[in-house]
Rosetta silent file (secondary structure, phi, psi, omega in degrees, C-alpha in Angstrom):
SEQUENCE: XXXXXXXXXXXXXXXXXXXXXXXXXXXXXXXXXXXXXXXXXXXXXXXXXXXXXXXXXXXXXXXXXXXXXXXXXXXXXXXXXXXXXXXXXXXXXXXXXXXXXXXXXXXXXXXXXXXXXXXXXXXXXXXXXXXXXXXXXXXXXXXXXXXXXXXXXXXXXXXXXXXXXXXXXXXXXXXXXXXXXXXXXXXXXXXXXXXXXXXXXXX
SCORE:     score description
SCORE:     0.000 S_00000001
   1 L     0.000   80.613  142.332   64.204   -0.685    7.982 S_00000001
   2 L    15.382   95.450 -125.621   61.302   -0.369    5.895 S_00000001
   3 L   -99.373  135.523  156.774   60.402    2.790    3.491 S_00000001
   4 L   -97.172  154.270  176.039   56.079    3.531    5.375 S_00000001
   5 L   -91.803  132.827 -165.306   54.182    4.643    2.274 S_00000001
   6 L   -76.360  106.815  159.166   53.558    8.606    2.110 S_00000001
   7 L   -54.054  130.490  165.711   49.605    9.393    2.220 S_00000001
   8 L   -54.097 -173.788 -161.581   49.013   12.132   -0.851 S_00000001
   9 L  -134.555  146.264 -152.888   47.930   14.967    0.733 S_00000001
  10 L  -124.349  103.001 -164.241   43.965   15.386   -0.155 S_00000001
  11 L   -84.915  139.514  161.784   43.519   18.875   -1.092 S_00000001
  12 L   -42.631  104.342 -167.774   39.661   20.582   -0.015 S_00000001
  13 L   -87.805  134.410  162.133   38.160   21.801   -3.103 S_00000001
  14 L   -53.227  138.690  150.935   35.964   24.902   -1.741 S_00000001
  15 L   -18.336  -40.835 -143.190   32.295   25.485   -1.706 S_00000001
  16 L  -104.104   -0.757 -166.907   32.772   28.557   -3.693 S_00000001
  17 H  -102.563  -52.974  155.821   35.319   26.620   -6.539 S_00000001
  18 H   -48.699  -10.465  168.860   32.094   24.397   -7.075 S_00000001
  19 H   -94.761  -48.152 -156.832   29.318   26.792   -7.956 S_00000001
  20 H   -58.347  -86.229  178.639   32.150   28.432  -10.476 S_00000001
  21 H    -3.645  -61.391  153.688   32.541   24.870  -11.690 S_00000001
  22 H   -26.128  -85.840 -177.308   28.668   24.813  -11.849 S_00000001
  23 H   -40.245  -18.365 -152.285   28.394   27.881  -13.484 S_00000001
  24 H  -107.347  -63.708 -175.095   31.371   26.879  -15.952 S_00000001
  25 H   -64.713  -53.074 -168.244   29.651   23.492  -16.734 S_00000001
  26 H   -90.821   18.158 -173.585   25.849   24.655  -17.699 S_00000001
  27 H  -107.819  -40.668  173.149   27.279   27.687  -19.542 S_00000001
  28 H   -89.857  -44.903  173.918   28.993   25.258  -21.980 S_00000001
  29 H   -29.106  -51.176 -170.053   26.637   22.734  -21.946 S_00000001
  30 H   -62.669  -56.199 -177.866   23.701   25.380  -22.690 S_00000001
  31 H   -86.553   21.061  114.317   26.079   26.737  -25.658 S_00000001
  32 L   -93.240   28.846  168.196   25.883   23.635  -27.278 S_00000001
  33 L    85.169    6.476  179.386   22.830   23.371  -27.177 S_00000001
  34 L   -88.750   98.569 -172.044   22.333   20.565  -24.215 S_00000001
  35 L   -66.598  104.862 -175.297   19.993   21.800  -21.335 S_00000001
  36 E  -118.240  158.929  165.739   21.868   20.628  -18.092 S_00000001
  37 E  -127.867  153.600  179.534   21.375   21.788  -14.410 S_00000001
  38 E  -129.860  132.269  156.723   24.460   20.941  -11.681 S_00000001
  39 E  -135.944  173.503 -177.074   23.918   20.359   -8.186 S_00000001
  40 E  -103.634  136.272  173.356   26.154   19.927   -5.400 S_00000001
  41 E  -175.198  153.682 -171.644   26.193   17.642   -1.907 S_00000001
  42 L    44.403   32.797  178.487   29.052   15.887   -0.581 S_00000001
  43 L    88.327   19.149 -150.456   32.106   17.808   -2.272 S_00000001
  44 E  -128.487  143.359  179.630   30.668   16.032   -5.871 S_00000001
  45 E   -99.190  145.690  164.308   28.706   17.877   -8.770 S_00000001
  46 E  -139.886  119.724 -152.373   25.926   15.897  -10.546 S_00000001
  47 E   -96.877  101.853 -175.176   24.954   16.965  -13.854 S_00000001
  48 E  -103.356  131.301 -156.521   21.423   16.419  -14.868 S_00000001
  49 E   -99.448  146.545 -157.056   20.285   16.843  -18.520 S_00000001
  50 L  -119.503  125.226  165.206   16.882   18.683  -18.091 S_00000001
  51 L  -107.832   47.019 -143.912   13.803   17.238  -20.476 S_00000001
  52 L  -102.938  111.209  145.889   10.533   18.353  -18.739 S_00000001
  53 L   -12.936  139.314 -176.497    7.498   17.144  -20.219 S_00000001
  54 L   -84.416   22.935  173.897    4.711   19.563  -21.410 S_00000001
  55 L  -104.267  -33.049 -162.819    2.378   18.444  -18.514 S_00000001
  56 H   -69.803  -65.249  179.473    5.433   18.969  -16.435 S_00000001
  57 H   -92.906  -17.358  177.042    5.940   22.635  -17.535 S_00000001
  58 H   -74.405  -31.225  153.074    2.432   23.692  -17.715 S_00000001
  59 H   -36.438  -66.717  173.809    1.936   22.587  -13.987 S_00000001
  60 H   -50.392  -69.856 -164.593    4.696   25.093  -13.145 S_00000001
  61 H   -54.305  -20.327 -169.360    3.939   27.507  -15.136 S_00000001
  62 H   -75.806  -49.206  177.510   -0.022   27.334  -13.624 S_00000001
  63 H   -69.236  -20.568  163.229    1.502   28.067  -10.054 S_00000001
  64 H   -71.458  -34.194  173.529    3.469   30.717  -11.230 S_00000001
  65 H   -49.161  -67.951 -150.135    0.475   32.729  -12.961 S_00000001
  66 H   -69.921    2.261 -172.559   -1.542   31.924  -10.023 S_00000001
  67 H  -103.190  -34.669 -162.415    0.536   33.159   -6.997 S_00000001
  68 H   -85.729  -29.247  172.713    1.769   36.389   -9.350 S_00000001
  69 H   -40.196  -66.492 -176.845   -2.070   37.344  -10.292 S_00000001
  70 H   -38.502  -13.574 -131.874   -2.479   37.273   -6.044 S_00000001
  71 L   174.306   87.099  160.838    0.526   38.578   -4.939 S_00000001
  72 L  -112.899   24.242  149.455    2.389   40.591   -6.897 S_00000001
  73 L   -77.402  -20.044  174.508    5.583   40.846   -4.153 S_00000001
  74 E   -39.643  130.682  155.083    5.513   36.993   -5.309 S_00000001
  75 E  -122.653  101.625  174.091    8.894   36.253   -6.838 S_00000001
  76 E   -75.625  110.271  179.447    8.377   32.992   -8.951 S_00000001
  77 E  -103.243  140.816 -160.235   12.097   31.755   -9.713 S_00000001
  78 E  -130.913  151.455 -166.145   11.336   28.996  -11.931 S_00000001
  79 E    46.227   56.024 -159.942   14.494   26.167  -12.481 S_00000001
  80 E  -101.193  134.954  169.941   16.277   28.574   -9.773 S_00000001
  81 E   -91.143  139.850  154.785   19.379   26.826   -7.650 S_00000001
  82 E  -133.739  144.202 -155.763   18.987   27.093   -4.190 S_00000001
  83 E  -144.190  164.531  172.602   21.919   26.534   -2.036 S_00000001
  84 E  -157.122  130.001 -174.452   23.288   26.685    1.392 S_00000001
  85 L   -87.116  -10.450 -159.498   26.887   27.479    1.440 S_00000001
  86 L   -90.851  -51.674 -171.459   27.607   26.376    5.331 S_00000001
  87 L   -68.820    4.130 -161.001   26.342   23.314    4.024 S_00000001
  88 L    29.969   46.807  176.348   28.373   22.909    0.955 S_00000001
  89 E  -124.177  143.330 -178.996   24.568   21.812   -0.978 S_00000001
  90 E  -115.449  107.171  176.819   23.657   23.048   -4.073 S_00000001
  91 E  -153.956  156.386  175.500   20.022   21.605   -5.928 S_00000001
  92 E  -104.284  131.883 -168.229   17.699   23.198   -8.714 S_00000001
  93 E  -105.938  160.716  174.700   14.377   23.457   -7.819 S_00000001
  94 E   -80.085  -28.655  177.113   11.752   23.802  -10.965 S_00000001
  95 E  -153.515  134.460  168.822    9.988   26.800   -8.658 S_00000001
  96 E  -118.003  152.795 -161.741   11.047   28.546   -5.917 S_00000001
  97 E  -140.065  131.472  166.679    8.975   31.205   -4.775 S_00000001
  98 E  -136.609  171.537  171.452   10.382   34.419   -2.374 S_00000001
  99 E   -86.595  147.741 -176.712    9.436   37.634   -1.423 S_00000001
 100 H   -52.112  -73.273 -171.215   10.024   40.926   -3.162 S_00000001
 101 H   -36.106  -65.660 -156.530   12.101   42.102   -0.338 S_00000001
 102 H   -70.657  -22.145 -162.872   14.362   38.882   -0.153 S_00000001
 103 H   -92.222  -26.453  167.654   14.623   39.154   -3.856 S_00000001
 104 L   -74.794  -19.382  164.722   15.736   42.861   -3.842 S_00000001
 105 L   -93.894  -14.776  167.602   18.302   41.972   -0.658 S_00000001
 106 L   -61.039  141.345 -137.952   19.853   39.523   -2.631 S_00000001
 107 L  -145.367    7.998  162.216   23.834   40.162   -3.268 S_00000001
 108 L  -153.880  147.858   83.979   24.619   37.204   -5.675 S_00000001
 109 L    52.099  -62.667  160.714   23.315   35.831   -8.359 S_00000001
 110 L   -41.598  -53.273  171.132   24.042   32.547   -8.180 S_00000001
 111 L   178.269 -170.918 -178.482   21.159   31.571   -6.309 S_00000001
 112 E  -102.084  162.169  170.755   18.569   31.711   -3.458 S_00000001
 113 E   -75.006  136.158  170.884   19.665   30.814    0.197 S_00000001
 114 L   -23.706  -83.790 -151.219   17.464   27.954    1.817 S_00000001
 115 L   -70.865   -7.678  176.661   16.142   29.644    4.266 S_00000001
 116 L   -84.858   18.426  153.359   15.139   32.823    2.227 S_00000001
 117 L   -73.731  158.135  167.741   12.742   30.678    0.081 S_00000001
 118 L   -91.532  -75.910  141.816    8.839   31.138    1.098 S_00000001
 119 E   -94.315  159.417  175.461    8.586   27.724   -0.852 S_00000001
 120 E  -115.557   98.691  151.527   10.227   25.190   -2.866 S_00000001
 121 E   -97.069  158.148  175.411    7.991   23.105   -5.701 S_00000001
 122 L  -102.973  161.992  150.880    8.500   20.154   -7.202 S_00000001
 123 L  -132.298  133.310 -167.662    6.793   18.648   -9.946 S_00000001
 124 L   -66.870  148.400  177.271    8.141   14.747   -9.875 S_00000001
 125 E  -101.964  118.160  173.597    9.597   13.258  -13.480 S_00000001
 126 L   -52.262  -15.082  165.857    8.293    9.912  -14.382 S_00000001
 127 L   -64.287  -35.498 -159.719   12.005    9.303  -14.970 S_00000001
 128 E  -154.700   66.570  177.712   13.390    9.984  -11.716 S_00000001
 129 H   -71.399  -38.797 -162.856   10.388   10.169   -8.521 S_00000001
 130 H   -71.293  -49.996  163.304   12.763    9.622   -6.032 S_00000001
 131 H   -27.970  -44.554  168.406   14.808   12.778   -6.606 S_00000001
 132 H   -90.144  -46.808 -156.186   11.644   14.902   -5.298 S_00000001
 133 H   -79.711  -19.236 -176.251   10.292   12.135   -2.915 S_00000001
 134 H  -148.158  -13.675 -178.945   13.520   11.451   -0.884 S_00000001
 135 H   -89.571  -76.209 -176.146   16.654   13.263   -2.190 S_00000001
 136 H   -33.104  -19.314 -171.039   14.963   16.472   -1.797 S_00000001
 137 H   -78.913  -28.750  168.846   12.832   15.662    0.635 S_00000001
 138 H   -89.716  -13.870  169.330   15.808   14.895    2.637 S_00000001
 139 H  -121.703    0.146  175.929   17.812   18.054    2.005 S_00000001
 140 H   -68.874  -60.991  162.062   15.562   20.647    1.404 S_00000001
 141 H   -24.543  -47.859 -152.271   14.542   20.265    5.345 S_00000001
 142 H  -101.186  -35.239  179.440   18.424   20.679    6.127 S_00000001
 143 H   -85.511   -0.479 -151.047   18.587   23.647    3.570 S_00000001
 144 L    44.397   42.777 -177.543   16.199   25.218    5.638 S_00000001
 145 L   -82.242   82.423  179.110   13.652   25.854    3.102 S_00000001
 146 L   -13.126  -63.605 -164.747   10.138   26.424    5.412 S_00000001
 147 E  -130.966  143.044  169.074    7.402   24.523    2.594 S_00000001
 148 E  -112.162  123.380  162.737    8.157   21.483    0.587 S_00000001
 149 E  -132.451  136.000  169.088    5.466   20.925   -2.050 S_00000001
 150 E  -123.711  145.858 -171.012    5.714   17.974   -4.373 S_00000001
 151 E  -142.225  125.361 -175.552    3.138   17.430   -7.069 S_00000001
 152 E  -114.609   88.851 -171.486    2.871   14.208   -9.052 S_00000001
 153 L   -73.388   24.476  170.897    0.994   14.262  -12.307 S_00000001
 154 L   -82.768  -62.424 -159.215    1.657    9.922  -12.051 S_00000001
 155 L  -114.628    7.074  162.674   -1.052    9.910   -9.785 S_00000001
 156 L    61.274   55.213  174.733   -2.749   13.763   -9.623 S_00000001
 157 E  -134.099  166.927 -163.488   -1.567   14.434   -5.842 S_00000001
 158 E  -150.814  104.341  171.118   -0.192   16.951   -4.275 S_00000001
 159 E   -94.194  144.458 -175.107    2.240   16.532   -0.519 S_00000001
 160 E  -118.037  112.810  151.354    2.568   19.968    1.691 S_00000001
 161 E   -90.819  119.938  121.682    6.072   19.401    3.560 S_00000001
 162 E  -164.441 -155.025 -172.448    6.681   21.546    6.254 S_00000001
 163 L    70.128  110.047 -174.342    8.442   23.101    9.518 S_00000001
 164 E   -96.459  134.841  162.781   12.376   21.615    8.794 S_00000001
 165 E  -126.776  165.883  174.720   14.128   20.570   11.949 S_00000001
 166 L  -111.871  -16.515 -156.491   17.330   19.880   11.963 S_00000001
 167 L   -84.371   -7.726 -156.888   17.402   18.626   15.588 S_00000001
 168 L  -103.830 -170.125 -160.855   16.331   14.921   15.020 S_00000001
 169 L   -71.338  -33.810  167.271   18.760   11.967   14.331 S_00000001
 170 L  -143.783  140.447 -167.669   18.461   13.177   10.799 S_00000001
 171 L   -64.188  135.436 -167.039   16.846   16.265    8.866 S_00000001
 172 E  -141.550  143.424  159.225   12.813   15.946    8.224 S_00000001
 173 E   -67.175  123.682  175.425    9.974   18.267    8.054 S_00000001
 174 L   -79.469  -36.675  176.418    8.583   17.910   11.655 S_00000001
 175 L   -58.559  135.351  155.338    4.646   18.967   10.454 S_00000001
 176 L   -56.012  119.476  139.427    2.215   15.557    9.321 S_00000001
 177 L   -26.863  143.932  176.054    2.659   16.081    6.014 S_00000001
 178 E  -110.679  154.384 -142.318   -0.596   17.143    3.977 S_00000001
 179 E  -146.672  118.549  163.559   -2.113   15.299    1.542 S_00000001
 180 L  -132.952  170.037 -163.286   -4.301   16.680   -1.611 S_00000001
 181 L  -111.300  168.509  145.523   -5.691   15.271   -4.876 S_00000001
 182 L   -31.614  110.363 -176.308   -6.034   17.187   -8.357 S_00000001
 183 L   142.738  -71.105 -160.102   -8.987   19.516   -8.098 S_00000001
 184 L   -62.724  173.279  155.776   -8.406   20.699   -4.894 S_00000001
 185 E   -76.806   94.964  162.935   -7.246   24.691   -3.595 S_00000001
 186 E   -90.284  127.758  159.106   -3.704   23.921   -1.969 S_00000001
 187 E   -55.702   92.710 -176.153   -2.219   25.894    0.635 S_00000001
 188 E   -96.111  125.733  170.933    1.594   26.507   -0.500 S_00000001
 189 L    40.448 -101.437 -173.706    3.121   28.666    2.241 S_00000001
 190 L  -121.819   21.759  162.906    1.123   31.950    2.681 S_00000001
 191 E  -135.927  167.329 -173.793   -0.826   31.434   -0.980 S_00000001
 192 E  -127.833  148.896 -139.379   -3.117   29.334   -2.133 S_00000001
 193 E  -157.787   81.508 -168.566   -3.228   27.506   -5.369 S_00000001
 194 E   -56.920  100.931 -160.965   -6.392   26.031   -7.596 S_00000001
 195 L  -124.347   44.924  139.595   -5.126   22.728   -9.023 S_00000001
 196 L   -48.391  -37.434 -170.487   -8.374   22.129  -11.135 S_00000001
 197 L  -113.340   23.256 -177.650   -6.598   22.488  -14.477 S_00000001
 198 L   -81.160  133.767 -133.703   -3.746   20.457  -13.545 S_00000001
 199 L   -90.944  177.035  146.732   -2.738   18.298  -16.286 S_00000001
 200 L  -115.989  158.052  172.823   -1.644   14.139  -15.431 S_00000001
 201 L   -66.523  127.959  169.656    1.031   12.274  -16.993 S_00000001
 202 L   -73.331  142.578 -169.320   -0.361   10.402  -20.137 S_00000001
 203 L   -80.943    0.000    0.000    0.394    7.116  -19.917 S_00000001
């Protein structure tokens, strides 16, 4: 008779033992002097060392001015995690933008909940486009975050993502996507946003 071989037993690591882990990881990284962000999907942390080009932060920062001159209930969180815990996902956006009320009802710290963003921007890294054009594009929808904007100083455009279903075979922004050039006044959620001085990546 035959010994069957004993499966280990595969313990769950929790949702909430992975943001400390997060939290644990860019707090030493940061105090050596390495700028990292962590995000989470599928039980697995991914650690990204953060460079951003100075067309890259001046982009941000120009959408941040211009929604807090308008709107100053705007709350620009800029390289903010947003998370959805039912989901066990975790991702850093470079700007998330909420309302003073959601930002005054928040109770942790950590980060903002999907759906209590107004927006999510991106601005894509000549390093890594795919990270805003499809990983995010595919979980942001899922996090329930309402507007997806991605803005790509490769090629001085600007995509408006929105209305996230959840309902389809897989998660998508159900709205035709919107499509703008450099130049133009884009609609980001319930502001609008003069992308005349927006810089492109030099080649």
């Amino acid at each position: 008779m035959s010994a069957q071989p004993v499966e280990p037993e595969v313990r769950q690591v929790t949702y909430e033992q992975l943001t400390e882990l997060v939290e644990f990881i860019e707090t030493k990284e940061n105090n050596h002097g390495h700028v990292v962000r962590a995000d989470i999907a599928n039980q697995e942390i991914t650690v990204h060392m953060m460079s951003p080009s100075n067309s890259h932060g001046e982009i941000v920062a120009e959408v941040v001015f211009q929604i807090r001159s308008r709107d100053r209930d705007a709350v620009p969180l800029v390289e903010n995690r947003v998370h959805h815990p039912d989901l066990g996902m975790c991702r850093t956006a470079d700007l998330l933008v909420v309302t003073r009320e959601v930002r005054d009802g928040q109770e942790e710290e950590f980060g903002t909940l999907g759906p209590d963003a107004s927006i999510a921007v991106e601005v894509v890294s000549p390093s890594n486009p795919n990270n805003d054009h499809i990983t995010k594009l595919r979980d942001y929808p899922r996090m329930g975050i309402p507007v997806y904007v991605i803005i790509d100083p490769r090629d001085g455009t600007i995509t408006v993502h929105s209305g996230p279903d959840t309902s389809a075979a897989g998660p998508r922004y159900a709205d035709a996507p919107r499509h703008y050039k450099f130049g133009d006044t884009v609609p980001m959620g319930q502001w609008s946003v003069d992308t005349g001085t927006f810089p492109r990546y030099r080649s």
